[in-house]
C-alpha positions, 0 to 999 in steps of 0.5 A, a space after each residue: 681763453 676769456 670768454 668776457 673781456 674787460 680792461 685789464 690792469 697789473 700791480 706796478 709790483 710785477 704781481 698780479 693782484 686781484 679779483 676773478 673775472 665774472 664765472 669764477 675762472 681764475 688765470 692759471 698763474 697769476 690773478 687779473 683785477 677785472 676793471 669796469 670800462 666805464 668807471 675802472 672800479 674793479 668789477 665781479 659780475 655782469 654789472 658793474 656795482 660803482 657805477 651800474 654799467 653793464 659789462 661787454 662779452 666776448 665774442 665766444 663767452 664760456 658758457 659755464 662762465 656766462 652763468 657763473 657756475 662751476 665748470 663741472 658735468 656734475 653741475 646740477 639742474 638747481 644751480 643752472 636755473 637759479 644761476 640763470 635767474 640771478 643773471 637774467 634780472 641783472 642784464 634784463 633789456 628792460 632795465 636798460 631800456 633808458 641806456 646809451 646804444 652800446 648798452 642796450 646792446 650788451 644788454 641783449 647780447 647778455 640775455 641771448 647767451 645766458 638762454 643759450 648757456 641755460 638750454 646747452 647746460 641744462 641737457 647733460 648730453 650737450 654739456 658733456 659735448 661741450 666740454 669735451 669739444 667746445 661745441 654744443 651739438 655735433 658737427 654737420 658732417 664728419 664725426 667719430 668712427 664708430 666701430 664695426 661690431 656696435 653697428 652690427 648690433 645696431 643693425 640687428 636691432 634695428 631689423 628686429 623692432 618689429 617682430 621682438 620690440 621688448 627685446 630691442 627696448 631692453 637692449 638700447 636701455 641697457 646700452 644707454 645705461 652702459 654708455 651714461 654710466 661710461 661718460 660718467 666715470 670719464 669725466 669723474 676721472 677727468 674732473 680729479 685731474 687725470 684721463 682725459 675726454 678723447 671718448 667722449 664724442 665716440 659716446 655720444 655718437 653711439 648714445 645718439 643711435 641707442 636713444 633712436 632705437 629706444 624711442 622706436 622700440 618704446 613706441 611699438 611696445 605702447 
């Protein structure tokens, strides 16, 4: 659920009382102060502001959450980079090079999973993945059923690159066209509340034979 995991407290109300945790999600139901584990002052970021202490991650963080930037597939390339700059000087190695062992090491697990966070979400095919799945890239083995008729017309395709590559570039553009525009719409549906991402894999399988096709076509038509 959390992808940073702090100490957390409650109202002795029965309320829970609070700030959101770093990356802006918000417990569904109820709200959780988020105490620095040094200092217990409350904390809304990688570092805490009370006593400079950096923060722990979780061993599977969110990556949206790392960033702090909302967890959309319209999440633009501008708010990534800045929201990566931000974070990288904050949790810089460098700056906690005089740090305790436990930190230096929160240190470098910061940096490492704000550079994976960046290269996932700056590829809008990757994001679309891990939204839908959780997972940046597919998987090794398995995968989704693509059906009979698109890899018919795959195969056509694919015989005709050398004797009518024109005609094979402007198909596979036109299929990616289709296919992003499809992923769009799904997750505009998804991002209002509705529909869900159970195509969103089976499109990205199909993307990913349209995008070889489109570079081998390119390549002849050169």
């Amino acid at each position: 659920m959390w992808g940073i995991l702090y100490a957390l407290t409650k109202t002795c109300s029965g309320f829970d009382f609070g700030v959101h945790s770093y990356g802006g999600l918000y417990s569904r139901g109820r709200e959780e102060v988020v105490r620095c584990w040094n200092c217990k002052e409350s904390v809304d970021g990688p570092v805490c502001v009370s006593c400079g202490v950096i923060q722990p991650l979780g061993p599977s963080p969110d990556l949206f959450e790392v960033l702090g930037v909302v967890r959309s597939y319209f999440v633009t390339n501008e708010a990534i980079s800045v929201a990566y700059r931000t974070l990288t000087r904050a949790v810089h190695p460098d700056r906690f090079a005089g740090r305790s062992a436990v930190e230096r090491r929160m240190s470098l697990q910061w940096a490492a999973s704000a550079n994976q966070a960046r290269i996932v979400l700056l590829d809008p095919l990757r994001r679309a993945r891990y939204l839908a799945t959780g997972r940046a890239d597919p998987p090794e083995s398995g995968g989704p059923t693509l059906d009979s008729e698109f890899l018919e017309d795959v195969f056509e395709m694919q015989m005709k690159l050398e004797s009518d590559s024109a005609e094979v570039y402007d198909w596979a553009k036109n299929h990616k066209a289709m296919l992003i525009e499809e992923l769009q719409e799904t997750f505009r549906v998804w991002e209002a509340g509705a529909g869900d991402l159970d195509i969103v894999e089976e499109r990205l399988a199909r993307l990913k034979y349209v995008n070889n096709i489109l570079d081998s076509a390119a390549e002849l038509c050169s």
